[in-house]
C-alpha positions in Angstrom: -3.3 30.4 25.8 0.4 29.0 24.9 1.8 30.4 21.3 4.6 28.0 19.2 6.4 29.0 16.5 7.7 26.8 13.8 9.3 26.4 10.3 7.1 24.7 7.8 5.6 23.7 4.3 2.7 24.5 3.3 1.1 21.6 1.2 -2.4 22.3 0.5 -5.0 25.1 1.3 -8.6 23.9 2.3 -11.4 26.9 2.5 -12.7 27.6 5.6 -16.1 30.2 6.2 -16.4 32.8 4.2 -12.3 34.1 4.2 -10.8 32.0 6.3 -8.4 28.9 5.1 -7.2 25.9 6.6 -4.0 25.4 5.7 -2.1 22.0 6.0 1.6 22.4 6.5 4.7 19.7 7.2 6.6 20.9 10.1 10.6 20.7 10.1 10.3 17.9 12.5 7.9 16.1 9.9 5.2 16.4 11.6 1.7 17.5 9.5 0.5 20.7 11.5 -3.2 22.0 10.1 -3.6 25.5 11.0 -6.2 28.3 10.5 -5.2 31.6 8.3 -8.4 34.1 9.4 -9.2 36.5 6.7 -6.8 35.2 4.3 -9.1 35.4 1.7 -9.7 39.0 1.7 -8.2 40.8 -0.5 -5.4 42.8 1.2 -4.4 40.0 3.7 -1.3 39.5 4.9 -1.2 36.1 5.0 -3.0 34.2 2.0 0.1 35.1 -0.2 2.8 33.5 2.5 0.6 30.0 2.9 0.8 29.0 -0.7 0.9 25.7 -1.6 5.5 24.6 -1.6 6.3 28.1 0.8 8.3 26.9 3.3 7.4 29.9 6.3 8.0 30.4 10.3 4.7 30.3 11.8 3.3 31.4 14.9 0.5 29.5 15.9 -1.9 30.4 18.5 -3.6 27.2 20.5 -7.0 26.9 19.8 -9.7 24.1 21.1 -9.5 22.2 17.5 -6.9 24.0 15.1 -4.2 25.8 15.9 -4.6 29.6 14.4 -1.7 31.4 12.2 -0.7 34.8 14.2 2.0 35.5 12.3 4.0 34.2 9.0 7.1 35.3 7.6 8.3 33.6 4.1 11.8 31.5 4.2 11.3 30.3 0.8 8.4 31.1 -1.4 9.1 28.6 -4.5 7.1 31.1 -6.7 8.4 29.4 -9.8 6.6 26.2 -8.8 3.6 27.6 -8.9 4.4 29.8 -12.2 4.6 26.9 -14.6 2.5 24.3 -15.2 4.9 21.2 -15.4 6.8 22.7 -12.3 3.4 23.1 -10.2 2.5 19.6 -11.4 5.8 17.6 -10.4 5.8 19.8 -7.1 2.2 18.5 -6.4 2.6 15.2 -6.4 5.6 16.1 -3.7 2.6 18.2 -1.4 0.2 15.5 -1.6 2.4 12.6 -1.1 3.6 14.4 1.7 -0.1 15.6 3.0 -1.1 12.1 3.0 2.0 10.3 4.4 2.5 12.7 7.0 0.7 12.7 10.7 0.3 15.1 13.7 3.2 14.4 16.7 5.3 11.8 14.4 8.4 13.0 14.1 10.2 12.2 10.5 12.9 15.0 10.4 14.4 13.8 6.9 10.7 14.0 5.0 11.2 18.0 5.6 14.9 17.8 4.6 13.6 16.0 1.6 10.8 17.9 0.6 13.0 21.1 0.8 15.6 19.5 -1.5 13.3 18.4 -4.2 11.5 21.2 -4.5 15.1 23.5 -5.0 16.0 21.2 -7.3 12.5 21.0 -9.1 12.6 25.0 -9.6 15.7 25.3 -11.0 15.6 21.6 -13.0 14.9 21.4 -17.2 11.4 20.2 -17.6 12.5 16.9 -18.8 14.1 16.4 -16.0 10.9 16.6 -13.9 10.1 13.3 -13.9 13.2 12.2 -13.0 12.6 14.1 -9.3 9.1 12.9 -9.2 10.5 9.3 -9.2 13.8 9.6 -7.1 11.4 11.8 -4.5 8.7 8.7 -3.7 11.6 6.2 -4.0 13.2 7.7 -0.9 9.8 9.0 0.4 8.5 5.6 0.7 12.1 4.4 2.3 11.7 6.8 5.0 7.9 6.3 5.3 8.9 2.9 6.3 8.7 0.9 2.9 12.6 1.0 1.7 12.6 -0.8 -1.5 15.8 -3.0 -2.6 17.0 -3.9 -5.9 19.8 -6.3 -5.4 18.3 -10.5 -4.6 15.2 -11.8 -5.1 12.9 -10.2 -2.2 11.5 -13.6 -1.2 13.6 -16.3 -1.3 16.9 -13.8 -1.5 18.7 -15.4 -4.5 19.6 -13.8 -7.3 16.7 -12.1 -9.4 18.1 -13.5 -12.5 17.0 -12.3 -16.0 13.7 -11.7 -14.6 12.1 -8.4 -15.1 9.5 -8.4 -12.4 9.3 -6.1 -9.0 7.2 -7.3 -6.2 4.5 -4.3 -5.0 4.3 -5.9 -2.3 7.8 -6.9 -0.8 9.4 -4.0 -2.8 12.2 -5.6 -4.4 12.7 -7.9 -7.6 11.7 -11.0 -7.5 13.2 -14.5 -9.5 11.0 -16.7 -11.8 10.6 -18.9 -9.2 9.0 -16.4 -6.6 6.9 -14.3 -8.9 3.9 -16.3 -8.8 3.4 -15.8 -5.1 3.0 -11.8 -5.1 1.8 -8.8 -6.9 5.0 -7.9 -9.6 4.8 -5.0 -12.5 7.6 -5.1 -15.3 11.1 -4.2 -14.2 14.1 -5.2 -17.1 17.6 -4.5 -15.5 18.0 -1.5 -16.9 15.2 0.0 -14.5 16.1 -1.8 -12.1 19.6 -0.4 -12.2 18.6 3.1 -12.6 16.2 3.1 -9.4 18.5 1.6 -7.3 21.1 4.5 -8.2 18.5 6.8 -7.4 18.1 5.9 -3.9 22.0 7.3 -3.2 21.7 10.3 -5.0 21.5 13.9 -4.0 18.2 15.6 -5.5 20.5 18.2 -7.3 22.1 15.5 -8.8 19.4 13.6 -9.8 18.0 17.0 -11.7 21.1 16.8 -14.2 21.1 13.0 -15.5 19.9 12.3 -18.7 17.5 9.3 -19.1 15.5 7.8 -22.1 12.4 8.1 -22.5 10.9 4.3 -23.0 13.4 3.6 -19.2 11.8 6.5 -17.6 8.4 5.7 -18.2 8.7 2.1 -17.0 10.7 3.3 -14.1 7.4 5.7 -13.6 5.2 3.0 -13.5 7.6 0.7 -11.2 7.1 3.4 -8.3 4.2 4.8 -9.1 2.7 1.0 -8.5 5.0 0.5 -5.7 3.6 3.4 -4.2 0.2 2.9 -4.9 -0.1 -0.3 -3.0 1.6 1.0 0.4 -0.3 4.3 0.7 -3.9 4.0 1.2 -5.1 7.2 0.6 -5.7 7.7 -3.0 -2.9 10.2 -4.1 -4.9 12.4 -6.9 -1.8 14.2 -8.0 0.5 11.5 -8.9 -2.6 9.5 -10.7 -2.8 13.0 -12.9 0.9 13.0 -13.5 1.3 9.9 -14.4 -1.7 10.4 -17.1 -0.5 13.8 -18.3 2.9 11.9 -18.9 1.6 8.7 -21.0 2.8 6.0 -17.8 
């Protein structure tokens, strides 16, 4: 039977038998590959370590008639820090689920991987306030290249200016004026916010890890996306709704 290799994520682990795993991973193409890792929980395997949750690995995967199966691994980055500290694994799960549920088998999003890998640098090396920070700026451009770029310039609907107005259409993803905002689903948004996420979308993750933002702007800037995202993705992502709780937003 054929044999691939591959470089990948791996974004969650899923148990499979009585040692086996199934282990979901984001390909460098963007693609979600789910693959199986026999005996990788016995103690003493080779591979249970190199398919933890944020290691990006070469794979070799064997065909098989439903999953693919893990031959061989061999770690490219293991992002053990993520997984070391609490607010680190927490900020980097939100990242694998989004990504787990966003994701699909044979679609081809080559920047999601590019952005995953980039977040999760910056996210090991970041101060823990700055967490946050990454969570947001990560869905904000996740959702642009998931097909749901959000805008912060005119009013979404009607394209004039937003005004004073301090209210972001869910739904059309943008701000929307006084005159608009009764048609759609809108969450707070003052200028300020609105500002601050749409410098976000043009920055560089490692950037992004060293600005400095209040508190009180951060949180509604939380909630902004958080909402935003909420509404597009369908899937309910458990990781972000724990973030957002463990943070107050």
């Amino acid at each position: 039977m054929p044999q691939r290799r591959i470089r990948a994520l791996a974004l969650k682990r899923t148990k499979l038998g009585e040692a086996d795993l199934i282990v979901t991973f984001l390909a460098e193409d963007g693609c979600q590959v789910r693959a199986v890792a026999k005996g990788a929980r016995k103690t003493g395997s080779r591979f249970g370590a190199r398919v933890e949750p944020f290691a990006v690995v070469d794979l070799m995967l064997h065909e098989g008639r439903t999953l693919d199966v893990i031959t061989d691994v061999q770690t490219v980055t293991s992002h053990a820090p993520l997984r070391e500290d609490y607010d680190r694994a927490s900020a980097g799960s939100v990242v694998a689920d989004f990504l787990d549920k966003v994701s699909v088998e044979c679609q081809t999003e080559e920047r999601l991987f590019a952005l995953a890998e980039a977040t999760l640098a910056a996210m090991e090396k970041a101060e823990i306030d700055a967490l946050p920070l990454l969570v947001v700026a990560f869905l904000l451009k996740g959702m642009a290249m998931h097909g749901y770029r959000p805008q912060f310039g005119s009013c979404a609907l009607c394209g004039a200016g937003p005004g004073d107005g301090a209210r972001f259409s869910v739904e059309h993803g943008g701000p929307v004026c006084e005159a608009c905002a009764g048609g759609t689903e809108v969450v707070r948004m003052t200028p300020p916010v609105r500002s601050l996420l749409s410098s976000l979308m043009g920055a560089r993750m490692a950037e992004v890890a060293t600005c400095e933002v209040p508190a009180p702007l951060l949180a509604e800037a939380m909630a902004v996306v958080r909402a935003f995202v909420v509404y597009h993705v369908p899937a309910r992502l458990k990781a972000l709704a724990m973030y957002g709780a463990a943070l107050g937003r």
